[in-house]
C-alpha positions in Angstrom: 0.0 0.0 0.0 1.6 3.9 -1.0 1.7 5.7 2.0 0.1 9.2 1.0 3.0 10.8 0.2 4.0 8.7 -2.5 0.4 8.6 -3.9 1.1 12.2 -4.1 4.1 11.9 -5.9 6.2 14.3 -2.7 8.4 11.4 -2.4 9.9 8.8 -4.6 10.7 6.3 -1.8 8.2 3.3 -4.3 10.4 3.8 -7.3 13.3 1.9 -8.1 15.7 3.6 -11.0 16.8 1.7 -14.0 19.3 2.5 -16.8 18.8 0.3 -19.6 16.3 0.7 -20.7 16.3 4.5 -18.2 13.3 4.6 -16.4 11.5 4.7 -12.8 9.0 2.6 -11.7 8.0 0.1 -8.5 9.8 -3.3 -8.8 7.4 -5.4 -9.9 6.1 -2.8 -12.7 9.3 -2.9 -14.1 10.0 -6.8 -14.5 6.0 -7.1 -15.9 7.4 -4.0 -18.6 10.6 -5.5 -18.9 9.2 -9.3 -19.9 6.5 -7.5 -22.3 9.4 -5.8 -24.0 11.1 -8.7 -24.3 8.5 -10.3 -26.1 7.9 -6.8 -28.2 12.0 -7.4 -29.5 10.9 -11.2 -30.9 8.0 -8.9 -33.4 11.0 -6.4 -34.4 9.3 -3.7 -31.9 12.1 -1.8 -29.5 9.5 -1.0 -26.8 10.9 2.0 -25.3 9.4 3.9 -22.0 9.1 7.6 -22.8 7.8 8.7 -19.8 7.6 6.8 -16.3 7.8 7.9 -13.0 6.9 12.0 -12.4 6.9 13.5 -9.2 5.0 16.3 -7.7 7.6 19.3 -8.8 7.6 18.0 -12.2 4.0 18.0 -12.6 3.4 20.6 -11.1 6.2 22.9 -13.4 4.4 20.9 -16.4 0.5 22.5 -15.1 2.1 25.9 -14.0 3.8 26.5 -17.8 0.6 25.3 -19.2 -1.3 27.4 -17.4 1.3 30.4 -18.0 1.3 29.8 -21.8 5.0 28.5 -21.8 3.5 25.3 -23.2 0.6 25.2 -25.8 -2.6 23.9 -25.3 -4.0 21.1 -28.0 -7.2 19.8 -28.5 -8.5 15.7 -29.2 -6.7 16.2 -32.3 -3.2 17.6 -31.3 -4.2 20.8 -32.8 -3.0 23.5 -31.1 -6.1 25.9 -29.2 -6.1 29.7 -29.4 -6.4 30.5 -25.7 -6.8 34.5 -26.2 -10.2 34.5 -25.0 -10.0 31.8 -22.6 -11.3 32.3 -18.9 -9.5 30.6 -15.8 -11.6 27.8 -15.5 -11.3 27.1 -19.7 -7.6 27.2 -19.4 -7.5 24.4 -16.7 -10.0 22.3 -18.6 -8.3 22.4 -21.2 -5.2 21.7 -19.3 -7.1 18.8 -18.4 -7.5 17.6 -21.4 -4.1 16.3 -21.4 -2.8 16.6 -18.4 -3.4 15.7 -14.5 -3.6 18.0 -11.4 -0.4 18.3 -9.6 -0.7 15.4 -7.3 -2.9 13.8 -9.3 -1.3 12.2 -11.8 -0.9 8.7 -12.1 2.5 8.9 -13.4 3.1 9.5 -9.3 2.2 5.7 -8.5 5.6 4.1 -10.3 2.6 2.2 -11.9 2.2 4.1 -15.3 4.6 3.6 -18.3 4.1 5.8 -21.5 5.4 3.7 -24.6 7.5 4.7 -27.8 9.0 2.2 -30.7 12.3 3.1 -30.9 12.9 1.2 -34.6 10.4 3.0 -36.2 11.9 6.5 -35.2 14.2 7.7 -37.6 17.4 9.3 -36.6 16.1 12.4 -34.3 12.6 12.1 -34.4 11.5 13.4 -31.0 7.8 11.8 -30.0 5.1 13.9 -29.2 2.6 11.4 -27.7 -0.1 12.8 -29.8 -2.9 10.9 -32.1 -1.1 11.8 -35.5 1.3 9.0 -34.1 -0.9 6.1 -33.0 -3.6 6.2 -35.4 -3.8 4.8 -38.9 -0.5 5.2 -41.0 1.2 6.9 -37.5 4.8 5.9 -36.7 3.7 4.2 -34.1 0.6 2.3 -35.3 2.7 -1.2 -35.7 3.5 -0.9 -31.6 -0.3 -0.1 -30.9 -1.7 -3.1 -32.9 0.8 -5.6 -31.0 -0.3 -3.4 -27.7 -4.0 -4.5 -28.3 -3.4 -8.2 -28.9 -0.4 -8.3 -25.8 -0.4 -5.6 -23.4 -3.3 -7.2 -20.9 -1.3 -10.9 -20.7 1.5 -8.8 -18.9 -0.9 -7.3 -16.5 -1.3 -3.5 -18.1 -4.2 -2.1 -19.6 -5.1 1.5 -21.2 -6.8 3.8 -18.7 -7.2 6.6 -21.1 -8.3 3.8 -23.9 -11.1 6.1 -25.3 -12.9 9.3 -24.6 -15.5 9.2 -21.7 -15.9 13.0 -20.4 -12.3 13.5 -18.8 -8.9 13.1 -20.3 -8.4 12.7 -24.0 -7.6 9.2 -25.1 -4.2 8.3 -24.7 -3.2 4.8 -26.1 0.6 5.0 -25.1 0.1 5.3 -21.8 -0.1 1.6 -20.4 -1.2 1.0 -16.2 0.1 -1.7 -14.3 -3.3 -2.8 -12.9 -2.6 -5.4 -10.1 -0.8 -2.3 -8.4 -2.9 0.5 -10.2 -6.0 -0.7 -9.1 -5.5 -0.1 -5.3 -3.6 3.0 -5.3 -6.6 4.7 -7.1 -9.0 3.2 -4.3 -6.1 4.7 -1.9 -6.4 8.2 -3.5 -9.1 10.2 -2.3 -10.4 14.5 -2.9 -9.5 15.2 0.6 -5.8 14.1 0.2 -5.4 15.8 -3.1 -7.3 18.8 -1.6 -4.8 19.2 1.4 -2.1 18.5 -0.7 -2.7 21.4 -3.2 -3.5 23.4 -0.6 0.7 23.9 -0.1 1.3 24.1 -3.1 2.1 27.2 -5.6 -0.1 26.4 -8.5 -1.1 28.4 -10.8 -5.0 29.2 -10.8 -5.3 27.2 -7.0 -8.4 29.2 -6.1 -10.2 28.1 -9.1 -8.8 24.3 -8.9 -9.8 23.7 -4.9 -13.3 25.4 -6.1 -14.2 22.7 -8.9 -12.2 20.1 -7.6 -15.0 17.6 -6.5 -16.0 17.9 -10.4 -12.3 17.4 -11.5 -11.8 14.3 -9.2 -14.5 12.3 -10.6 -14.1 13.4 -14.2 -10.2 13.5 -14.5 -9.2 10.6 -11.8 -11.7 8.4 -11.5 -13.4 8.3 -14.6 -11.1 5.5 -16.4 -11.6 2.6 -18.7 -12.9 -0.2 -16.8 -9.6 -2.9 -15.9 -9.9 -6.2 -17.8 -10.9 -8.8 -15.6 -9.2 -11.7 -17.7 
């Protein structure tokens, strides 16, 4: 069981660091990633973790840039959105879209593992984990199509598999459900609540105020966990 802090992502006391591939995650994420990237290699897929382990500071310089305009914006489609007009509580939805609250995110849990091919990058190519990659003729497509017939025999699933009222579907990014599971039924508003609280974020006044709505919609709301 995390203890709250490390649900929070204000320590990193679960995570274990590795080097090759480099990424963070708990100990029995990683040999459940490592085995399904084994098994990637024998297809001619070079299953690579992009982005792993994040901890409160990191997400919370990620939310405060967005919400500054240091970082764009993009809607379902990876366009980018004009946010001259935007309100306060427009520009944190739309944050939302994409990314989670400060001490939200599942990326805090050491459970959560977004996924890049390496062999079908060509030399420089810098991933943007955006649709125009994973969907039909996208660089990644061939690693999505071996995700859907492989990823749940190694114990992950998609929580962002499709649209459902909170964050935009987001295919690369794989769960490790035996360990996912409770650490979602661990999290609670209150917790995230007192732990924002402390925090300097950027539009906190407006956050605390809808954050009831932003639990249920943007943590909670997931695709259900395969049960075989």
């Amino acid at each position: 069981m995390l203890t709250d802090l490390e649900l929070t992502g204000r320590t990193r006391s679960h995570v274990v660091q590795y080097t090759s591939p480099r990424f963070a995650a708990q100990p029995q994420v990683a040999e459940a990633f490592l085995a399904m990237r084994a098994a990637a290699q024998k297809d001619g897929i070079d299953m690579q973790p992009f982005s792993t382990f994040r901890d409160f500071n990191t997400q919370l310089r990620i939310w405060n840039h967005k919400f500054a305009g240091k970082k764009p914006l993009y809607d379902e489609y990876g366009r980018v959105r004009d946010r001259s007009a935007m309100s306060e509580e427009e520009i944190i939805r739309h944050i939302l879209d994409w990314s989670a609250l400060p001490g939200g995110s599942r990326h805090h849990w050491g459970t959560e593992i977004d996924v890049v091919d390496a062999a079908a990058m060509p030399l420089g190519y810098r991933p943007k984990l955006l649709p125009e990659e994973t969907g039909e003729g996208g660089i990644f497509r061939p690693l999505h199509q071996w995700l859907d017939e492989n990823l749940h025999r190694f114990g992950f699933f998609r929580p962002y598999q499709k649209q459902q009222g909170g964050m935009f579907p987001e295919p690369w990014h794989l769960s490790y459900a035996p360990l996912s599971v409770p650490a979602l039924q661990a999290m609670s508003v209150d917790l995230l609540a007192d732990t924002l609280c402390n925090a300097e974020l950027s539009g906190k006044e407006t956050v605390l105020a809808l954050l009831p709505e932003l639990y249920r919609n943007h943590i909670l709301n997931i695709a259900d966990v395969p049960t075989a």
